[in-house]
C-alpha positions as CSV (number, residue, x, y, z in Angstrom):
1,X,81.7,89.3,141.9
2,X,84.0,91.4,139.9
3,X,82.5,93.5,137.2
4,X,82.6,92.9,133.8
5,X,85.4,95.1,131.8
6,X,85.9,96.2,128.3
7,X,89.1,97.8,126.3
8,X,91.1,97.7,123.1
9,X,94.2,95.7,122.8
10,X,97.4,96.2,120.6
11,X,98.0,92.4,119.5
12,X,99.8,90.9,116.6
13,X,99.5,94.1,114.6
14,X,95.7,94.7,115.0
15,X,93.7,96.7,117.7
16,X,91.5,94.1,119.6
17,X,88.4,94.3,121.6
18,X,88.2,92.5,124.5
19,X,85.8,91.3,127.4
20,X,87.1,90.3,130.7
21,X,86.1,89.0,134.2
22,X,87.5,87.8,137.2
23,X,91.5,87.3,138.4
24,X,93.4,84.0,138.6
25,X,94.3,81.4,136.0
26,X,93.4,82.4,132.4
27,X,90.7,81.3,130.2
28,X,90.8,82.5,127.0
29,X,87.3,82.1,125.0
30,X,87.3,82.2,120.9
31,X,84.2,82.6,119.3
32,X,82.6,81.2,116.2
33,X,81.1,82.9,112.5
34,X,78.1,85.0,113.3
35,X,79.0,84.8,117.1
36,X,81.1,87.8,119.1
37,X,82.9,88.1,122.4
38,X,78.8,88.3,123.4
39,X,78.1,84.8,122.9
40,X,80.4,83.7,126.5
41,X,78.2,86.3,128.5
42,X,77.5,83.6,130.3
43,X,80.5,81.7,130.7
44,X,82.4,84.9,131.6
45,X,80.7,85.3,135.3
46,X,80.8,81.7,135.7
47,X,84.6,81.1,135.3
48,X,85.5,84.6,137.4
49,X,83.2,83.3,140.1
50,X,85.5,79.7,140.0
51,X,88.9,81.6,140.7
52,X,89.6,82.1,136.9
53,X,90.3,85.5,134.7
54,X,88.2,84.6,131.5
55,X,89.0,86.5,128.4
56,X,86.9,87.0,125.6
57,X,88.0,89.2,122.3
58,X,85.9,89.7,119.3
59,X,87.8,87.0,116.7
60,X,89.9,89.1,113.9
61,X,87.0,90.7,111.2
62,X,84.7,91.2,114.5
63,X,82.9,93.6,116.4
64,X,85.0,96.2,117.1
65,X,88.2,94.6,116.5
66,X,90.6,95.7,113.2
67,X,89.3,94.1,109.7
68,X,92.4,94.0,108.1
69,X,91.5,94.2,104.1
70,X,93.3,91.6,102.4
71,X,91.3,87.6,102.7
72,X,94.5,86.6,103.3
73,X,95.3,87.9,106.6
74,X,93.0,85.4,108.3
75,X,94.3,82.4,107.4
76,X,94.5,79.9,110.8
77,X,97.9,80.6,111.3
78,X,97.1,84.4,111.8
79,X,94.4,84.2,114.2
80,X,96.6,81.7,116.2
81,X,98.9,84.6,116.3
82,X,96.5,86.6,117.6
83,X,95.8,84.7,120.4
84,X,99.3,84.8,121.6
85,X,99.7,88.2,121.0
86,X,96.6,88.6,123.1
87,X,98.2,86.8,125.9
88,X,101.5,88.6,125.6
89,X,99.6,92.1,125.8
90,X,98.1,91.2,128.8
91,X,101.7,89.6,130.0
92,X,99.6,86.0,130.6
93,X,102.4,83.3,130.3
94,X,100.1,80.4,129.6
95,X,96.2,80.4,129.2
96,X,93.2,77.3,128.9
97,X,91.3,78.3,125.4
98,X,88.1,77.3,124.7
99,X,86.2,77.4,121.3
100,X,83.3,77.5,119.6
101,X,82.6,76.9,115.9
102,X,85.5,78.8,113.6
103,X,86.7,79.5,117.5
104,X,87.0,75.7,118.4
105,X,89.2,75.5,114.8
106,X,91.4,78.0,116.2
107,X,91.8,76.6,119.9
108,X,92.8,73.2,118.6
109,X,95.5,74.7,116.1
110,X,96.7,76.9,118.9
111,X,97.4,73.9,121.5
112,X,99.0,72.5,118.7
113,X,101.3,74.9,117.9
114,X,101.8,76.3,121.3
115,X,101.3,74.1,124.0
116,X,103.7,76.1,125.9
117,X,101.0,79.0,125.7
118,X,97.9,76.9,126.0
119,X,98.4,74.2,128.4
120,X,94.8,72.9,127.9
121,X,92.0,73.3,125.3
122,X,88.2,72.7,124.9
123,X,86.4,73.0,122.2
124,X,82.7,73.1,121.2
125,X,80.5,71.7,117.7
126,X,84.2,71.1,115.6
127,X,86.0,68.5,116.5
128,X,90.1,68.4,116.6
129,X,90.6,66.6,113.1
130,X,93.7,65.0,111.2
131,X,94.6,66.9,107.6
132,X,92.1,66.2,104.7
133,X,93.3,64.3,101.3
134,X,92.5,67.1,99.6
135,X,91.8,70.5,99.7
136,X,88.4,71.7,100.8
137,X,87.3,72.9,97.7
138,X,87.8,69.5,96.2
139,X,86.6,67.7,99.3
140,X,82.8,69.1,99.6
141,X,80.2,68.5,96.8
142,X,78.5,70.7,94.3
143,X,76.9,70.3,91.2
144,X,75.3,72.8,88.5
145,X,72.0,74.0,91.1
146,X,74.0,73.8,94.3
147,X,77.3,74.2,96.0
148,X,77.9,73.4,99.5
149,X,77.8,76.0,102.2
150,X,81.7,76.5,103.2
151,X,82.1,76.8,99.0
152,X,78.8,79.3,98.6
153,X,80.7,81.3,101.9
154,X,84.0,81.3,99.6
155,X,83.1,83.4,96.9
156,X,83.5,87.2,96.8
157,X,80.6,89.0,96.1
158,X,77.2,87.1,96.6
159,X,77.5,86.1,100.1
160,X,78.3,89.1,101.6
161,X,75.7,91.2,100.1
162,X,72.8,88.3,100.8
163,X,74.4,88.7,104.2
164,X,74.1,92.2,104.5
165,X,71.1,93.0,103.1
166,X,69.3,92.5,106.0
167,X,71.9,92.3,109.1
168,X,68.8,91.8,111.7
169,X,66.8,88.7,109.2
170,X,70.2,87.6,108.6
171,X,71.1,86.7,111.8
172,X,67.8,85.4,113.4
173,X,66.9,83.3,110.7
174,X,70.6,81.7,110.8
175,X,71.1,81.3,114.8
176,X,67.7,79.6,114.9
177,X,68.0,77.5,112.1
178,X,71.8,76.5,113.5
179,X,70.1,75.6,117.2
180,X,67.7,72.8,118.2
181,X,64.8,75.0,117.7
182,X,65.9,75.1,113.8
183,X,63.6,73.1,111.6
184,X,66.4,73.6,108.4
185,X,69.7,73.1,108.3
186,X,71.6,76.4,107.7
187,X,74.9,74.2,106.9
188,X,74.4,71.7,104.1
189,X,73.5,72.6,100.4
190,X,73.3,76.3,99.2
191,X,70.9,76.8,96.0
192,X,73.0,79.0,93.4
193,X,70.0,80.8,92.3
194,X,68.3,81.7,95.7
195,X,71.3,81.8,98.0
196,X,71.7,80.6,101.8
197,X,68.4,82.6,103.8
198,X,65.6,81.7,101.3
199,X,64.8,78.4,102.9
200,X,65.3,79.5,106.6
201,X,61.9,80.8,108.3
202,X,61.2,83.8,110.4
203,X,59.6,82.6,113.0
204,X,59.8,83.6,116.8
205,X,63.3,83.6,118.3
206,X,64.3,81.0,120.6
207,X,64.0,81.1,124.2
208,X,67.8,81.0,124.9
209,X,68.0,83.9,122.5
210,X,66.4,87.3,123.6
211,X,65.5,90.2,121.7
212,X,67.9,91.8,123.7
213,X,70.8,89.3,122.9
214,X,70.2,89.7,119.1
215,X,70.7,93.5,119.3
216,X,74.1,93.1,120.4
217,X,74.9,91.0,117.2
218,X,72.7,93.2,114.9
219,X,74.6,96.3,116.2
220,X,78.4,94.7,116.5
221,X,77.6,93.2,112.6
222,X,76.0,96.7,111.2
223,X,79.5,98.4,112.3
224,X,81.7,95.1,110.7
225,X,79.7,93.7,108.2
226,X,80.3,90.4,107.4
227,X,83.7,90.3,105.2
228,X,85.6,89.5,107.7
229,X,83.8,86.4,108.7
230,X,83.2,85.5,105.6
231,X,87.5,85.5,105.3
232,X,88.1,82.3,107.2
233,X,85.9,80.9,104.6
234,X,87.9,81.8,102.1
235,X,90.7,80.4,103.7
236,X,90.0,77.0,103.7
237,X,92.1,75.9,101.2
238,X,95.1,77.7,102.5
239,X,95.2,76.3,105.6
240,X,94.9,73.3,104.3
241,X,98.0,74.1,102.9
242,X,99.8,74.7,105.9
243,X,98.6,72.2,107.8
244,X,101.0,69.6,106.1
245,X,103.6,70.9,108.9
246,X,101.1,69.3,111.3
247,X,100.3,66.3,109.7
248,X,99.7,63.1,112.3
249,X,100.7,65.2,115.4
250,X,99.0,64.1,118.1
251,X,97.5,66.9,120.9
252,X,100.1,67.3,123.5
253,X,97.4,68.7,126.3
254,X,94.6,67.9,128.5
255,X,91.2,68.3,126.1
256,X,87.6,68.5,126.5
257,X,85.1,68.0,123.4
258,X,81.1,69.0,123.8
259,X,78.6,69.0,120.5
260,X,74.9,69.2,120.9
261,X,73.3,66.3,119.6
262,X,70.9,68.7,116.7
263,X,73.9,70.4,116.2
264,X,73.3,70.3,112.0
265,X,77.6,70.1,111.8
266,X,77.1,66.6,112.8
267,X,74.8,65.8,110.0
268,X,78.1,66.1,107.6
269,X,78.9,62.7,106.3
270,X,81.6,60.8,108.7
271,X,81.6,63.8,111.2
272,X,80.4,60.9,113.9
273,X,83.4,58.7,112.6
274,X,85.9,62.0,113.4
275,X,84.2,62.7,116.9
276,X,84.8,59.3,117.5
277,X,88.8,58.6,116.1
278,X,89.3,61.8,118.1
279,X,91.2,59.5,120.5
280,X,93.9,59.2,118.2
281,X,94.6,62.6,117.8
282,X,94.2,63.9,121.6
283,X,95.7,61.4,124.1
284,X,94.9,63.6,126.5
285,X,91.0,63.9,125.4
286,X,89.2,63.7,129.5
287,X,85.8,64.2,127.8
288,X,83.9,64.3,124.7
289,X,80.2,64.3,124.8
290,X,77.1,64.8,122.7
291,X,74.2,67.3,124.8
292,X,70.4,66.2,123.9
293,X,68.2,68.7,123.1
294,X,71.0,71.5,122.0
295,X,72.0,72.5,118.6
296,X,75.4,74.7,117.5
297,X,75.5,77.4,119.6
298,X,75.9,75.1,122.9
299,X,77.3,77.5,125.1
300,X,74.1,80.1,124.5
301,X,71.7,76.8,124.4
302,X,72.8,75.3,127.3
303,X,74.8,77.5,130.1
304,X,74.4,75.8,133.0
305,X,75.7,72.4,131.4
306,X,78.7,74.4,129.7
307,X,79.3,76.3,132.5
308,X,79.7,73.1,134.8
309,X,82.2,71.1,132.8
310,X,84.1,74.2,131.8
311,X,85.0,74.8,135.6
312,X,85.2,71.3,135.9
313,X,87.7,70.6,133.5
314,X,89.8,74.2,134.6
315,X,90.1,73.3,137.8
316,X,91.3,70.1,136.8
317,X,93.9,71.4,135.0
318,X,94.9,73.6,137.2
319,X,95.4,71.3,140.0
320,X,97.5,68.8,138.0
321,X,99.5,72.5,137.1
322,X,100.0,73.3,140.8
323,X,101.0,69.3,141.8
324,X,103.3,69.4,138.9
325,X,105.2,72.6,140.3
């Protein structure tokens, strides 16, 4: 098996880590907030060992990949452009993408835009979604005690230093609490007074989760901190705004959909009713399933599933690819 290899990219203006395994077709993997390149360590191996070169970057505002200052430099439409400019770097003419979370956002918007780049797309816990009636921050609720998470993750100051204070409680009680081990749901109503970690225990880590594994993200969010996560956040609203260019176009490639079934993202009020209209929107949608006994962080919760109908569905595509030529 080829070995696993690290270096910095010059991509769309900003120097970008990235992970990589394997030779052959591309796959390029986009994680999700509070995730980094480290959360497809096991999907990595798995795809170079089925022919493919898998490519995982830490997202824009990342690990060790530029924070660029300004909230609005990672608006949807930039970290699309990353992704290209990742794939133009490493002169890859076309790649699959696959997301999780924040990443899965970003893999459907870039087989959108560029099917010409990404001829295929799966995405994991979001679903591929048609443009809201109204901005997010007139969409989701809050009152004068609570706001709703995305809006709580919006704001400027409070977040990031609740965040922060504690980089190793932050993220142990929030990857718990997001997986089916979690006993509260890290992704619903925020207190204004108490913030997001209060109700989230500290209890022992899961067993998909090592002490190990959560030193990687302790030490890659000590060196970013969290403002550039919390940037897509603040977002929202603007890309929104730009997605009226998009508005009722339908998915032009092959797509696969996975969710785990305590995944607290489908506790959001119609989020079943989207899964299931998805359809609509992806003609060429091959799978879509709901994994028991697995919450959000799928790919880290269950490998061997993921692992299987991520080869699965790449080899699929690629064989339609080659028969096409």
């Amino acid at each position: 098996m080829s070995a696993l290899q690290h270096r910095l990219i010059a991509a769309n203006g900003i120097q970008m880590h990235v992970a990589e395994q394997g030779s052959g077709p591309a796959v390029l993997f986009c994680h999700g907030f509070l995730e980094t390149w480290y959360a497809w360590r096991h999907q990595l191996p798995a795809l170079a060992d089925a022919g493919f070169r898998a490519i995982a970057p830490d997202m824009r505002g990342y690990g060790q990949t530029d924070r660029p200052a300004g909230a609005g430099q990672y608006s949807v439409w930039h970290l699309v452009g990353d992704m290209v400019g990742l794939l133009d770097a490493l002169e890859i003419e076309r790649a699959i993408i696959v997301g999780n979370d924040w990443g899965a956002t970003v893999a459907w918007q870039a087989a959108l835009l560029r099917p010409d780049r990404f001829h295929a797309v799966a995405a994991f816990g979001v679903p591929l979604m048609g443009r809201a009636p109204m901005p997010p921050s007139q969409l989701f609720p809050q009152n004068e005690q609570a706001l709703f998470y995305t809006l709580y993750l919006q704001q400027q100051d409070g977040p990031q230093a609740e965040l922060e204070r504690d980089v190793r409680g932050t993220l142990g009680k929030l990857l718990l609490a997001a997986s089916a081990d979690g006993a509260v749901n890290p992704f619903s109503m925020v207190a204004r007074q108490s913030g997001m970690l209060a109700p989230l225990p500290s209890v022992a880590l899961p067993d998909w989760l090592s002490e190990a594994d959560l030193q990687v993200y302790v030490d890659a969010y000590a060196r970013s901190g969290f403002g550039g996560a919390l940037n897509y956040y603040r977002n929202l609203d603007r890309n929104w705004e730009l997605q009226a260019a998009l508005s009722g176009m339908q998915l032009a490639v092959p797509a696969l959909f996975m969710a785990g079934e305590r995944d607290p993202g489908l506790q959001m009020p119609g989020m079943r009713d989207i899964i299931d209209a998805m359809p609509q929107l992806a003609p060429g949608l091959v799978r879509s399933e709901l994994v028991a006994d697995c919450g959000h962080w799928i790919q880290q919760e269950q490998p061997a599933l993921v692992n299987a109908a991520l080869v699965a569905f790449a080899n699929s595509v690629e064989a339609k690819t080659i028969g096409a030529k």
